[in-house]
N, C-alpha and C positions, 0 to 999 in steps of 0.2 A: 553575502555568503562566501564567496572568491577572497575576500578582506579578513574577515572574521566571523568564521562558520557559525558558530553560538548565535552571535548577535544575530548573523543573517535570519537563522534560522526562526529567531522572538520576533521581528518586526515583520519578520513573514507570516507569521502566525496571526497575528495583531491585525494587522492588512489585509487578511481573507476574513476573519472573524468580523471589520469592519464593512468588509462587502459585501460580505452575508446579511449583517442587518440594515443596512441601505439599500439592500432589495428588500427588503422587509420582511424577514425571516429571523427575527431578535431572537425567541426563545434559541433556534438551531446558532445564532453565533455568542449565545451565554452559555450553550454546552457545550461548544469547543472550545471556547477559554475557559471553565472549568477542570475541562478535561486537559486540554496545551499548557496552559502556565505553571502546575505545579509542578509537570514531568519535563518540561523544560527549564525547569527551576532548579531541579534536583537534577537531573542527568544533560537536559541541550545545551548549555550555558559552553559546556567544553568539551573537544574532539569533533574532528572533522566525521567520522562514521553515522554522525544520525543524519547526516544527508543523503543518506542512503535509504532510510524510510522519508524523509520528507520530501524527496527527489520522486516517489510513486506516479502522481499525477504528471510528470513531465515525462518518466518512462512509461505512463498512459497513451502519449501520443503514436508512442511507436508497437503498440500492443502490447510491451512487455511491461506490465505494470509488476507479474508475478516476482520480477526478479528482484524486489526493492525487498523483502523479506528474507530474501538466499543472502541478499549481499549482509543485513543486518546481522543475519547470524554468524554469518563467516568473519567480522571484526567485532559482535557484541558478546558478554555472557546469557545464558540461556534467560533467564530473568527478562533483561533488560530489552533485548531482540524482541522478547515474545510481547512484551508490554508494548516497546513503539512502532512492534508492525500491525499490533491489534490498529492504533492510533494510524499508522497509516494508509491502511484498510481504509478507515472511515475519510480521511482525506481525499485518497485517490478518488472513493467510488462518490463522494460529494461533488469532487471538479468533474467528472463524469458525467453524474446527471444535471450538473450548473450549465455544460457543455452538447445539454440535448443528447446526448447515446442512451441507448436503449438499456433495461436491465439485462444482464447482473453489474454493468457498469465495471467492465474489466478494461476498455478504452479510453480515453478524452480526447475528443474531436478539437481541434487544431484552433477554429475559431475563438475558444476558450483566452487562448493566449494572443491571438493574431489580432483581434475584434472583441475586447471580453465585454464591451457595452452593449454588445448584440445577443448577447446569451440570452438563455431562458430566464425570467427575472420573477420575484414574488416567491412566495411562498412554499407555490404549485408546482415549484420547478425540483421540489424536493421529495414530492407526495410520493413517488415510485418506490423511493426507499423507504417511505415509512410503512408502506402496502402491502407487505411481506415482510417475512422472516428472512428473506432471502441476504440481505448484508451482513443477518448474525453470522451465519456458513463460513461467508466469505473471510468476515474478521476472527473466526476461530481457526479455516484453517491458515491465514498467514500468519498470525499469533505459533499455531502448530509447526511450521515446516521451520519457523527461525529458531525457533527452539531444538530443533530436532538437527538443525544445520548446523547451530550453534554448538551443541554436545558432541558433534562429531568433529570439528574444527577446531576445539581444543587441545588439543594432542598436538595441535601445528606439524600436522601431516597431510600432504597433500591426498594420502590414498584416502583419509581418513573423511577427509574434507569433500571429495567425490562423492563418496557413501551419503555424506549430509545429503546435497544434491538430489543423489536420487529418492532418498526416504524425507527430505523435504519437499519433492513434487508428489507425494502419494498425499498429503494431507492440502494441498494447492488444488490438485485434478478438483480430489474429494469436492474439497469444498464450494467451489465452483460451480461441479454436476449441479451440487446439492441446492447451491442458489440460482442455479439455473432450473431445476424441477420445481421448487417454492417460487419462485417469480411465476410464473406458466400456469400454477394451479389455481383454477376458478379465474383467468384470465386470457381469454382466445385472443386478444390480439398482440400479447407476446408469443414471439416466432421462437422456436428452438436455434440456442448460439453455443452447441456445444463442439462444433469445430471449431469454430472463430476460439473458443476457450481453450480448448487442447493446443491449437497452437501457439496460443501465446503464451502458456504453460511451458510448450514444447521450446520455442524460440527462447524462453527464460533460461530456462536450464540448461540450451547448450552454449548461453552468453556466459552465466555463471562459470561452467566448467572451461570454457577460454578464458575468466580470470584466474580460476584456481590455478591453469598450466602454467597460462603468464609469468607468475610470479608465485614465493612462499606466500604460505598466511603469516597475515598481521598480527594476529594476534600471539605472544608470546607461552607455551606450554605452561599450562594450569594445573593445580593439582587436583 
C-alpha cells in the first residue's frame, strides 16, 4: 500500500477474503469479493484516498473507526465516499468481531494484528453480526456522514468542510445509538456501549477537524 496504494489495497482484499474462508467461513469470503473486486476495479485501482476507507479497521484499534468515513468524504465525490464507506463499515465491523469485541463492533482489539492465529476462528465468530440488524445502522450511517461530508467539502472551503464534520457526526452518533439499541434487543447479555460509541464518534471528529486546520482540502472546487 506505501508502494502502490491500488495494488496494495486488491491484495489486501484478496488476503482477508482468503482468511476468511480458511477459517471456514466461504459463503462471508464470496461476498466480499463480490462485493470488493468490482469497486476496486472500477474506483481502487488509483489514488491514494480509498485508504482512507480501507484503513477502518486499523483506525479500529485506536477506537476511531468513525473517522475513516470523514476522511473519505473530505478527498471523495459524494457517490463514491458514500459507496466505500458503506464497504468499509462492513470491513471494519468484520475485523472487529474476527478480533473478539463485543457488538456494535466499533473497536478491533489489537490481537487481531499482533496474534491474528489466535483470533476467534469458524464461522461463529461472525454470528453477532448476522444476529441483528444492528450493522445495517451502522453501514447506512457511515455510507450518510461521507456523503454529507463530502457535499460540503467541495467548495474546497475550509469553513465549509467543518460544517461537513459536524452534519457528518449526526448520521455517525445516529447510527451507532441505533445499532447499539438493535444489538441489545431480545439479548441481556449485551451490555449497553453507548459512551464507548460517543466517544469514539467524539475522538473522530475532533481528529478530522485537526486535519481540516492542518492543511486545504484536497479536493479541487467542483461545480
Amino acid at each position: 500500500a506505501a508502494l502502490a496504494p491500488g495494488l496494495g489495497l486488491g491484495l489486501a482484499t484478496v488476503l482477508l477474503a482468503a482468511g476468511i474462508a480458511k477459517q471456514g467461513a466461504v459463503l462471508a469470503a464470496l461476498v466480499l469479493l463480490a462485493v470488493c473486486v468490482p469497486l476496486w476495479w472500477l474506483f481502487g485501482r488509483r489514488g491514494a484516498g480509498w485508504l482512507s476507507v480501507f484503513a477502518g479497521p486499523v483506525f479500529g484499534l485506536a477506537h476511531i473507526a468513525p473517522v475513516a468515513p470523514l476522511l473519505a468524504g473530505f478527498v471523495m465525490p459524494p457517490l463514491q465516499a458514500a459507496a466505500l464507506s458503506a464497504l468499509g463499515a462492513l470491513l471494519t465491523m468484520g475485523a472487529s468481531a474476527a478480533s473478539g469485541a463485543s457488538a456494535p463492533f466499533v473497536s478491533v482489539l489489537p490481537h487481531l494484528f499482533i496474534q491474528p492465529w489466535s483470533t476467534a476462528g469458524g464461522s461463529h465468530a461472525f454470528e453477532p453480526l448476522t444476529s441483528s440488524a444492528a450493522p445495517v445502522a451502522v453501514v447506512l450511517g457511515w455510507a450518510a456522514a461521507a456523503a454529507l461530508m463530502s457535499l460540503c467539502s467541495r467548495s474546497s472551503s475550509r469553513l465549509m468542510a467543518l460544517l461537513g464534520v459536524v452534519l457528518g457526526t449526526l448520521p455517525l452518533t445516529g447510527g451507532y445509538l441505533l445499532a447499539d439499541v438493535l444489538a441489545r434487543a431480545g439479548n441481556a447479555s449485551v451490555t449497553w456501549a453507548g459512551l464507548p460509541l460517543l466517544l469514539g464518534v467524539g475522538a473522530s471528529s475532533i481528529l478530522m477537524v485537526v486535519v481540516i486546520v492542518a492543511g486545504p482540502p484536497t479536493r479541487p472546487e467542483e461545480e
